[in-house]
N, C-alpha and C positions, 0 to 999 in steps of 0.2 A: 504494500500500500504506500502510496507516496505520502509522505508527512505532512506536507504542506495540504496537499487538500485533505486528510484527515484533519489540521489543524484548523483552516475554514470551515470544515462542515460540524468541529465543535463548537467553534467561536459563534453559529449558526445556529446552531442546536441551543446553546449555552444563552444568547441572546432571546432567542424566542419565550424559555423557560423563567427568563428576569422577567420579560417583557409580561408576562401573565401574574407571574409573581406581585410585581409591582399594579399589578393594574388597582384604577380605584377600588373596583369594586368585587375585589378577592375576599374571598370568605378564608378561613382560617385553612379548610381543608384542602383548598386549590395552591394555597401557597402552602403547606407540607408536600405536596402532589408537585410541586414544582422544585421544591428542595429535594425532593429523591429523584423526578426526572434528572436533574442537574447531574446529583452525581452518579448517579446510573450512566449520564453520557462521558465523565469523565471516565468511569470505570473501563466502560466499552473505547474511550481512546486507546487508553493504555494498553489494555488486553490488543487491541490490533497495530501497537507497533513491532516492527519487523526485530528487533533484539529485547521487547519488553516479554514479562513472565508474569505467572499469576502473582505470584510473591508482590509485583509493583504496586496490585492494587487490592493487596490482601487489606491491609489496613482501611481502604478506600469499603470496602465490602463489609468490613465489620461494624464501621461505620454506619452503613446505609440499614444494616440488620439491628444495631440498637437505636437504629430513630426508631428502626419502626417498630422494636421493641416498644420504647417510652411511649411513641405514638397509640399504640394501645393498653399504655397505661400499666407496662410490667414497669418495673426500677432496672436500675443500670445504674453497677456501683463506679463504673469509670467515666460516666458523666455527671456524677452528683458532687454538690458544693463540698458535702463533707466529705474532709478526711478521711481516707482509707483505714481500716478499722486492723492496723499491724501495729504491732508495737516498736516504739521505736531502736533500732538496731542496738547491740549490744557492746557498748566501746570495746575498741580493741586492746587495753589493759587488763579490761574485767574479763575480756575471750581468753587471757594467756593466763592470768588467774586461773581460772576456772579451768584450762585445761594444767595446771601444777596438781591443782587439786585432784584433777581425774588419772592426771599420772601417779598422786601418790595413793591414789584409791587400787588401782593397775597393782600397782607393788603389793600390797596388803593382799590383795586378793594372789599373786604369784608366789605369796612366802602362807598360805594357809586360810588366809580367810574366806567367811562366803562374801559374796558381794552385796550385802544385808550388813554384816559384822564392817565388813570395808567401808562403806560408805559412811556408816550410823558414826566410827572412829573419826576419820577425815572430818565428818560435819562439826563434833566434837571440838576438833584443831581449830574452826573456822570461828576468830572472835564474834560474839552476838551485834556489835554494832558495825560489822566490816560490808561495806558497799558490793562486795561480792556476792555477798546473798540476797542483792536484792529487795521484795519487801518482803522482810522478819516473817509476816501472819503463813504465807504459804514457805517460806523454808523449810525442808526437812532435808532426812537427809537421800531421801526418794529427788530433790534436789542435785544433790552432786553424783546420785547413779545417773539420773539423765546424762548429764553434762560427760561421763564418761558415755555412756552411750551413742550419745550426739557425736559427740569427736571422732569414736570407734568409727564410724559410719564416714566423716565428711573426708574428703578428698583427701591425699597424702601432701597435695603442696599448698595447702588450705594454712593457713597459721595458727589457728590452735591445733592441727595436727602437727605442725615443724614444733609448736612449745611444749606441747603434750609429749613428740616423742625427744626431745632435748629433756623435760623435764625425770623422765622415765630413768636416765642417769644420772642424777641428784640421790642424794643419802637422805640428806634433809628438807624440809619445807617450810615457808615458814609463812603463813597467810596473814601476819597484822599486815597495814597499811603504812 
């Protein structure tokens, strides 16, 4: 397909869809009906250029499926005002922390402990006011099994795995701040 007249017959297309969009006497439905024409036609550009892939107008697509989502009145959490409901990320001091702590939980558990007895010790070590833990109400020590667990799991070139396995050669720990 030639570009150029692809690009006419969107600027064409794209023109007509304002052009109704804006008229006075558009009801609400006609201009929705003109925002997903719209990008309905940018979609199908894309899709018909000669080096584009569906990947160009994947996002274009997902787009057009949560109007029309909202458009019937489901939610869509990635167009709404609030804040996305994560917590916010876990500094990367309290990550290497916490992976000391699951290296010295590791150790306890490789010289005889269960991982119940390993962990409930570790939490033990962990001073009551230390930012490590978090908030205090849900601490346990079901707490720092996670945190070994989680690590066990994440990537090898992840950094609480490079502090977790650096930590794993240490004798001692020492969790004050």
């Amino acid at each position: 397909m030639d570009s150029d007249g692809g690009l006419e017959r969107l600027q064409k297309r794209l023109r007509a869809f304002h052009a109704s969009y804006e008229a006075p006497q558009s009801s609400d439905s006609v201009k929705r009906r003109s925002v997903r024409q719209s990008l309905g036609a940018v979609i199908d550009f894309l899709m018909a250029q000669p080096n584009g892939c569906a990947a160009d107008s994947a996002l274009l697509v997902k787009l057009g499926e949560t109007l029309s989502d909202a458009e019937s009145g489901n939610r869509t959490s990635w167009l709404s005002n609030k804040p996305a409901h994560r917590p916010p990320p876990v500094p990367k001091n309290l990550k290497r922390r916490q992976a000391w702590a699951a290296a010295h939980m590791e150790q306890l558990m490789r010289r005889g402990l269960s991982r119940e007895e390993a962990a409930r010790k570790v939490f033990r070590e962990i001073p009551r006011n230390s930012s490590l833990l978090g908030t205090k109400e849900s601490a346990s020590w079901r707490t720092v099994a996670r945190w070994r667990d989680e690590i066990s799991a994440s990537p090898r070139n992840s950094l609480e795995r490079r502090s977790f396995e650096a930590a794993l050669r240490q004798k001692e720990f020492d969790f004050s701040e």
